[in-house]
N, C-alpha and C positions, 0 to 999 in steps of 0.2 A: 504494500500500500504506500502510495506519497506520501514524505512527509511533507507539512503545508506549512512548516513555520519556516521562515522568510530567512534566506542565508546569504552572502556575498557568492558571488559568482567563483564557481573554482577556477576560474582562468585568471584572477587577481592575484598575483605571488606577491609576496612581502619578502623584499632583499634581507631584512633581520629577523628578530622574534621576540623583539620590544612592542609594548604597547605604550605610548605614549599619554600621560595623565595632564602632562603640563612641561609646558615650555618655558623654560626663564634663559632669555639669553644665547650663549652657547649649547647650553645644556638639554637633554629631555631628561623628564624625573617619570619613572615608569608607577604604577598604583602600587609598589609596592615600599615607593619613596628612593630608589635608585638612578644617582643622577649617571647620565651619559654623555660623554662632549660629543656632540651632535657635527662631524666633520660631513653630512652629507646636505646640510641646508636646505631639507625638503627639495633637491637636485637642483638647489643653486637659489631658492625662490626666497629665505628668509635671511636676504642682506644686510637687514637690519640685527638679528638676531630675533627668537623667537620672544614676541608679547614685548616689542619695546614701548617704554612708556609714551613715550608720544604719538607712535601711531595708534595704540589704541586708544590713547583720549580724542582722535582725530575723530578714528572710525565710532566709536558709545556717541561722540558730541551728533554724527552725520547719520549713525541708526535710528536718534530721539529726535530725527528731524523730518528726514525723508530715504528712504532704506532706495525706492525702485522708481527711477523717473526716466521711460524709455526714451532712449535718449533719439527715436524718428517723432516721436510722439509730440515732448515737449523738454524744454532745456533741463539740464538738470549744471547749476551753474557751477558743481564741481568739476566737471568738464572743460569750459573755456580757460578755468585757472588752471586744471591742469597741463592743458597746448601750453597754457603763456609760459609755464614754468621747463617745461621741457622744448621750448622753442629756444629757451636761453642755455641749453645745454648739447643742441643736436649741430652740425656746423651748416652754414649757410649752401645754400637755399632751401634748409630742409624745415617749414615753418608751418606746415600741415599734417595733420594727425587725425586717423581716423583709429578710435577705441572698438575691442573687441574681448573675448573673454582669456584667451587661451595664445598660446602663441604659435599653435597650428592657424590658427581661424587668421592670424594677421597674415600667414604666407597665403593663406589662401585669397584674402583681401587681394596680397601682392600680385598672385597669378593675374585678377582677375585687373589689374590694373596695367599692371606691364604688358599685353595682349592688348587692351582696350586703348592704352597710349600710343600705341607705337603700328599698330594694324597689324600685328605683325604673329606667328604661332608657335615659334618653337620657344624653349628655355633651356639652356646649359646649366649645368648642373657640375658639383665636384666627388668625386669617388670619395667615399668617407664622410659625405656630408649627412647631417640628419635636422629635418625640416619640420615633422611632424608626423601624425598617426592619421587624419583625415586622409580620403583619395586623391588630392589635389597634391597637397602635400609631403601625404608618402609616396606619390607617383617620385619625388625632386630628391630621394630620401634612401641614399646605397649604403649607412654606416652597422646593417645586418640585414641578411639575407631572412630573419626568425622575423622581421615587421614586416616584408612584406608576403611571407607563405600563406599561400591559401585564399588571398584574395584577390587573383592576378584578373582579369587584364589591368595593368595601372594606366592612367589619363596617357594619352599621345603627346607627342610632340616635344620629349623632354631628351635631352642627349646627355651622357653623363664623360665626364674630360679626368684625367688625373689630376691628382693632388699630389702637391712636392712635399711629400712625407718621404726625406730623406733616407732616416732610419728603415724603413719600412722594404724601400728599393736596395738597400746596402749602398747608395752612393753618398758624394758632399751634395749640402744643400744646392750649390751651386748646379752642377750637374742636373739635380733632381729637378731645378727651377727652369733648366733651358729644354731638358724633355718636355715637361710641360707644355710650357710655352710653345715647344714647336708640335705636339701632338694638337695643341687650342687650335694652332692655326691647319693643323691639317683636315679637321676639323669642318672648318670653314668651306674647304674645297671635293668634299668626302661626303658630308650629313647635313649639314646646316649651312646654308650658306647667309651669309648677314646680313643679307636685303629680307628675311625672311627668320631672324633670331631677334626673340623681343627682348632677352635680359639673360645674364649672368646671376644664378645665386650662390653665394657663399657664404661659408659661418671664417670668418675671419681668424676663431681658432674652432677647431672642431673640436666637439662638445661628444656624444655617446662613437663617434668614431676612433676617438682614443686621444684626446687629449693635444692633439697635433695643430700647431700654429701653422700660416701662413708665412708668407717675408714678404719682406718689402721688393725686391725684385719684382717675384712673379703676381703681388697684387698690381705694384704699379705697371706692368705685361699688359694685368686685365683692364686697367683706365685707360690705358693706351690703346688698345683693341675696341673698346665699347665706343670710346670718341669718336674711333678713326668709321666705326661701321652704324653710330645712330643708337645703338646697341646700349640696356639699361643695367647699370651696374647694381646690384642687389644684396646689402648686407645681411644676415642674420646674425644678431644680435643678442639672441634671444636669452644665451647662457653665457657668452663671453662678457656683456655690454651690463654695461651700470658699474660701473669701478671694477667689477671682479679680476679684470685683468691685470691693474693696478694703475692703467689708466679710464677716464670717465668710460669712454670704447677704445672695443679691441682695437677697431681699424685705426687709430690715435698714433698707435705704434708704426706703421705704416705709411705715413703720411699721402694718404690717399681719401678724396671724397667720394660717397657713392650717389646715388643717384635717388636710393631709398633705405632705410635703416627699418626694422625690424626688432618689436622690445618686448620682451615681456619678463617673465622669473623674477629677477631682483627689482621689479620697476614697485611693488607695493608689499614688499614685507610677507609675502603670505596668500594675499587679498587677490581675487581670479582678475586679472585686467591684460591685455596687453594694447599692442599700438605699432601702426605702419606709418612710418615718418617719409613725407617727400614733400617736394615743392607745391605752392597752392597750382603755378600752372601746372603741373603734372599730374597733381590731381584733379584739377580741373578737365582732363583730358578723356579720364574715366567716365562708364555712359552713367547716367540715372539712375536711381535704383541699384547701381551693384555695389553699395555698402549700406550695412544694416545689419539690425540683428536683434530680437528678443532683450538679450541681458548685457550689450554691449557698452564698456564705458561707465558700470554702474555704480551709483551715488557711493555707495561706501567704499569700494573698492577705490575708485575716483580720490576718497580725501584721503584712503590708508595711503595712496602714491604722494600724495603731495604731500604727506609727513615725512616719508621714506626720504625724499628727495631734499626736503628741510635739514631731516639726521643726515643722511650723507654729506651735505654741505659743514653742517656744523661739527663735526664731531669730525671731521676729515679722515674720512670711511677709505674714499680710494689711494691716500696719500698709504693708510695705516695697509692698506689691502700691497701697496709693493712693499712693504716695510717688512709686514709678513710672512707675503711670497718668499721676499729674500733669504729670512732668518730659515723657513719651513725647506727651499730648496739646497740650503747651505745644510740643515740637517742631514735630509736624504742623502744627497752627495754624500756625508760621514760615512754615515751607513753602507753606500754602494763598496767603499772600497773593500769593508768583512762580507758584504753579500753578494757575489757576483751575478746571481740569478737576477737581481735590480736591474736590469738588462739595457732600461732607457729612463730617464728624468725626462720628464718637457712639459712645455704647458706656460703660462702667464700669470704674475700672480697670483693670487688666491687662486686659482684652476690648473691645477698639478697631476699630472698623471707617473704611473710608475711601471713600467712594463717587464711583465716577471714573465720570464722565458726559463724552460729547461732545455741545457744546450741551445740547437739554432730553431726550438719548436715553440711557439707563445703557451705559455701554462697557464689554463683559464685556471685547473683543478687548485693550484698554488692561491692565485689569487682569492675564488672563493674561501679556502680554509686562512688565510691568512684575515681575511677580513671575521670569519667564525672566531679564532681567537681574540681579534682586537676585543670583538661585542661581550666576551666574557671580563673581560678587563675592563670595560665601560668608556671605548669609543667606536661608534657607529661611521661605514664609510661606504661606499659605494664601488660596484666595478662596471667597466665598459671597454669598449673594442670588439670586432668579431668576432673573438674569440672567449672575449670576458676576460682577457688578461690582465686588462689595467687596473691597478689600485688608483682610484680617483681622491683627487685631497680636496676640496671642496666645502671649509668652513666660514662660517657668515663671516662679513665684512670688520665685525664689533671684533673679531678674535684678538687675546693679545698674545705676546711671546712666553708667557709660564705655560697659556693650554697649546701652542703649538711646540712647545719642549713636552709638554706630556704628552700628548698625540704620538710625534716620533717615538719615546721612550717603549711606549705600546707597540707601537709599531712593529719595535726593534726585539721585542720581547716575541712577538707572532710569529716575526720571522724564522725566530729561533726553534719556536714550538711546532712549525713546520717543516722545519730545514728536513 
């Protein structure tokens, strides 16, 4: 006989086997009062740290006011203050923001705008990139072949180019950066030719792909290319961007503009919002009616961002987020020289990956047990790559250098309890 009482789907796995009672901070404290330094940041989303005082005096002040004010319907003026404030953090011309819940639904906003600006059908895409779980979006979306089984055909028109993931190829970055680049352009003459490519996406550093930056090289390749073909250059932003990198955005590092930015995870603490940043004329280009949405943009989520954005400023979140990086990369490193299975460091401030290889094979099995051990020790962390190899470092923005010495210490302890 069924049973009928109401259960979570089994296809929801839980990476730990904490249950979370309460958040302060870095920390979760499980119901049994066990606190955990929380190095996974709900996968990058609570940059503030969890339950910071200000955003939720933001958000109880904007619940006791107005919780749901669809924002096709009728204004909801946390909204406009939010563009003003993130208009003074995105670089010029990018002064237009259309809000959405998730930061799949913003790539999909992007599909449906880069096509509609440009007349144009296809998208380029980066091997290793990951975009989102929607159709739109995981059609753009090769950083595991486990997202997209089972639900094939994915949307047309997308072409997927290598990523100068040097490590990855056994060459120097340089090398890795001029294959690229000449595979993009073959590209051009092969699959897509660029009277008929409406935009470039890329995550600036890739995020569930393994932790893998860009260079300045072959981004500024890809500004060179978009200009020269009409062609819209397309950040994802979505885990790298809001200090985590140790600058405001990844692309910062780079010094390259794109054409559209792509926000969500760190942009409200917690709170479902995201946001696709471009010009008013570029967005002006888009038809009627192709943004919108139910819950997009909403009232509380809306004021938890402009608190988020307020802390970040004041409390100098992204200065503290390279400050971090450096001390947490400068550990690893230690480490690497007793572990040699540490196989790779990289990654950008606060967003640290660590690739644990046996011999020349990626060892997901290491990684998972390694991260089993931290969680009994009471720090919580993530893994990713195709293989699950990587140890992901990924603590909120608030972190200081005693929890990121303890973190490694743990670490260092796992490792051992593995070896």
């Amino acid at each position: 006989m069924t049973d009928h009482k109401g259960k979570l789907s089994p296809l929801l796995k839980q990476a730990t086997g904490v249950t979370a009672a309460k958040g302060e901070g870095a920390y979760i404290i499980d119901p049994e009062g066990r606190r955990y330094l929380d190095f996974t940041s709900g996968i990058g989303v609570t940059s503030t740290g969890h339950c910071h005082p200000k955003v939720v005096e933001a958000a109880q002040k904007q619940v006791a006011t107005m919780v749901h004010a669809q924002a096709t319907t009728v204004m909801n003026p946390r909204l406009p203050e939010l563009a003003e404030k993130l208009g003074e953090l995105t670089p010029d011309p990018l002064n237009a923001f259309f809000f959405s819940n998730a930061g799949t639904e913003a790539v999909e906003g992007a599909i449906r705008l880069v096509r509609q600006a440009t007349e144009r059908p296809n998208i380029i895409v980066f091997h290793g990139g990951f975009h989102g779980r929607t159709m739109g979006s995981l059609s753009l979306t090769t950083s595991s072949v486990g997202l997209r089984a089972g639900v094939s055909p994915m949307m047309s028109g997308v072409v997927v180019a290598p990523f100068p993931h040097a490590f990855h190829y056994g060459w120097s970055e340089e090398e890795a950066t001029d294959f690229c680049l000449r595979e993009l352009d073959r590209i051009f003459v092969t699959y897509s030719a660029p009277k008929e490519t409406a935009a470039m996406f890329i995550e600036p550093v890739q995020g569930e792909g393994g932790y893998v930056p860009a260079n300045t090289q072959f981004m500024q390749g890809l500004r060179e290319r978009c200009d020269q073909h009409g062609i819209m250059l397309v950040f994802d932003e979505v885990q790298a961007g809001f200090g985590r990198s140790g600058k405001f955005w990844a692309h910062d590092h780079f010094g390259v503009t794109p054409d559209a930015i792509l926000i969500a995870k760190g942009l409200a603490s917690g709170f479902p919002i995201s946001a696709l940043a471009a010009s008013e004329e570029t967005m002006a280009k888009g038809w009627p009616g192709s943004q919108g949405g139910t819950y997009g943009g909403n009232a509380v989520s809306a004021a938890a961002a402009i608190a988020t954005i307020d802390v970040i400023r004041e409390e100098g979140l992204v200065d503290n987020a390279e400050r971090m990086g450096q001390r947490l990369r400068s550990n690893l490193e230690s480490l690497k020289k007793d572990y040699p299975d540490m196989a790779d460091i990289r990654g950008m401030g606060l967003m640290l990956g660590v690739e644990m290889r046996r011999g020349d094979s990626p060892d997901g099995e290491r990684a998972g047990n390694i991260l089993k051990e931290c969680e009994k020790r009471g720090l919580l962390m993530l893994r990713c790559g195709p293989y699950q190899e990587i140890v992901r470092w990924l603590p909120p923005l608030i972190v200081n250098q005693a929890q990121i010495d303890e973190a490694t210490r743990i670490f260092e302890e796992a490792l051992k309890a593995t070896a």
